[in-house]
C-alpha angles and dihedrals in degrees: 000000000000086000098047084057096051098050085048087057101054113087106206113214117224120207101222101210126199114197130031149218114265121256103231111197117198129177129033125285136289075039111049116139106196114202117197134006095135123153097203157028109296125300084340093143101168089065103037147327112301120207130221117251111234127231144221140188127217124244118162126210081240144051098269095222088179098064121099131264097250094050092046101057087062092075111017113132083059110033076107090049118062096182091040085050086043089063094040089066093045087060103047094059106280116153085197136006129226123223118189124189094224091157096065091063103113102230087054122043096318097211122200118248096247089062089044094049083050095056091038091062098037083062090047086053101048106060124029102230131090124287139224116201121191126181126226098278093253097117099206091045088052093047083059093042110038102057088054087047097046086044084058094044093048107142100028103094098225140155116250129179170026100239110175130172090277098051111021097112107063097036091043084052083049090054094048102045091048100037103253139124135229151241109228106208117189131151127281088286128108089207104060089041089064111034078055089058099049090049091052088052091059075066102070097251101123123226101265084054088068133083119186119222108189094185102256132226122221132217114309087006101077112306091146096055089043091054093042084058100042094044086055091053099051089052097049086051087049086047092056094263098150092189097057088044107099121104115259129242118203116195090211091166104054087048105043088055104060095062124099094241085064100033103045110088103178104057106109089178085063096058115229129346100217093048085043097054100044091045082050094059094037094053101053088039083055090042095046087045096061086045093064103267112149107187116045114200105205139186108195130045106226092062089055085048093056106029082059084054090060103039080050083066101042091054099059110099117239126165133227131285088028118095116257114263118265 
């Protein structure tokens, strides 16, 4: 009874938003994987309908030889094989897979963008569910590759990037005359990320086409600074800010392993490097969740894994003044 009285007593305060973030679809039907559309701040339920963030997994057009052991392992019957990697992370759990074009990048194979668009569409062919395509990094190599890539993949409704200050224009043009979206990357700055997108709309990709990547930092490596930016995000989209809006992709994965803690293998004080690394990825994807990001990027799979456990709690509705489930 004393309970029941207290719980009367409380008077919740509900924030009453009046934008949202886009709803970005990628992939064909009967396999679309939609990212965004919440109305409020993350896994708040008592305010709006959160939505659940998506997940990929990474696979790259060439053997990473820089990748850990322990990450390695993971995949290493296919680390040769792209499309034979692709349907590995389907089924271990991925709502969408990652390729990146690792091989264009001039200082490794520098692949020409014919054999990347090749390898681009024998991925896509290989697994049913949606695609990310990223280039190498080197603006000016990924404006020459990506438009022949997103011409193989038409049809296909994918995300291709990454489009920055210096190359937008003709990845976002790419994107428009093939029917993708893209992935928006700017620097750790609200500002620029916004002023990119609104200069990707002009021309003529519509807001729930963008997502924006805002170059994340990891645990121990700015996490702070990265929540602080995507939080800011999600609340000017809540506020009716269009062009902060998009959903956010956070390439966890790419980030968190590069890291010592992922990388050092002999450090015993530190436990065990393969707990150590996936609890590190997990960690910064949990932590960017509750910030506002829609789309995860992984490595391993036993982040996704657990980071899927805890999104699995966080899902699940509870009201105020009742403790949260689990």
């Amino acid at each position: 009874m004393e309970r029941e009285k207290q719980q009367m007593a409380v008077e919740i305060v509900r924030e009453r938003w009046k934008g949202k973030v886009c709803e970005m679809v990628l992939g064909r039907e009967p396999r679309t994987v939609r990212a965004g559309g919440d109305t409020s701040l993350p896994f708040i339920h008592f305010e709006g309908d959160p939505v659940r963030p998506v997940t990929a997994l990474e696979v790259q057009d060439i053997d990473p030889g820089d990748w850990p052991a322990v990450l390695r392992q993971e995949f290493d019957e296919v680390l040769s094989d792209p499309a034979a990697w692709a349907r590995r992370c389907v089924e271990l759990g991925a709502d969408l897979v990652l390729l990146r074009l690792a091989g264009t990048h001039p200082e490794n194979r520098d692949t020409g963008p014919e054999e990347a668009a090749a390898t681009a569409r024998r991925v896509a062919e290989a697994v049913d569910v949606p695609l990310i395509v990223l280039g190498s990094g080197v603006e000016e190599k990924d404006a020459r590759v990506l438009p022949v890539v997103a011409e193989a993949l038409e049809g296909r409704n994918c995300l291709l990037g990454q489009a920055t200050a210096e190359n937008y224009k003709t990845v976002a043009a790419a994107c428009v005359a093939y029917g993708h979206s893209v992935v928006a990357t700017s620097p750790l700055d609200i500002n620029l990320a916004k002023q990119l997108n609104i200069l990707i709309t002009e021309m003529n990709l519509p807001p729930e086409r963008i997502a924006m990547d805002p170059s994340i930092g990891p645990l121990g490596y700015g996490l702070e600074y990265a929540y602080s930016i995507i939080e800011r995000k999600r609340l000017g989209a809540l506020s009716g800010d269009r062009m902060l809006a998009p959903p956010v992709i956070c390439l966890v994965g790419e980030e968190t392993w590069k890291t010592r803690e992922a990388q050092v293998e002999d450090q015993p004080e530190w436990g065990d490097q393969s707990r150590r690394a996936v609890l590190w990825e997990t960690v910064t994807a949990v932590t960017l969740a509750l910030a506002g990001g829609s789309i995860f990027v992984f490595r391993h799979p036993g982040s996704l894994a657990r980071f899927n456990r805890e999104v699995d709690a966080l899902m699940r509705p509870w009201e105020y003044p009742s403790p949260p489930p689990g």
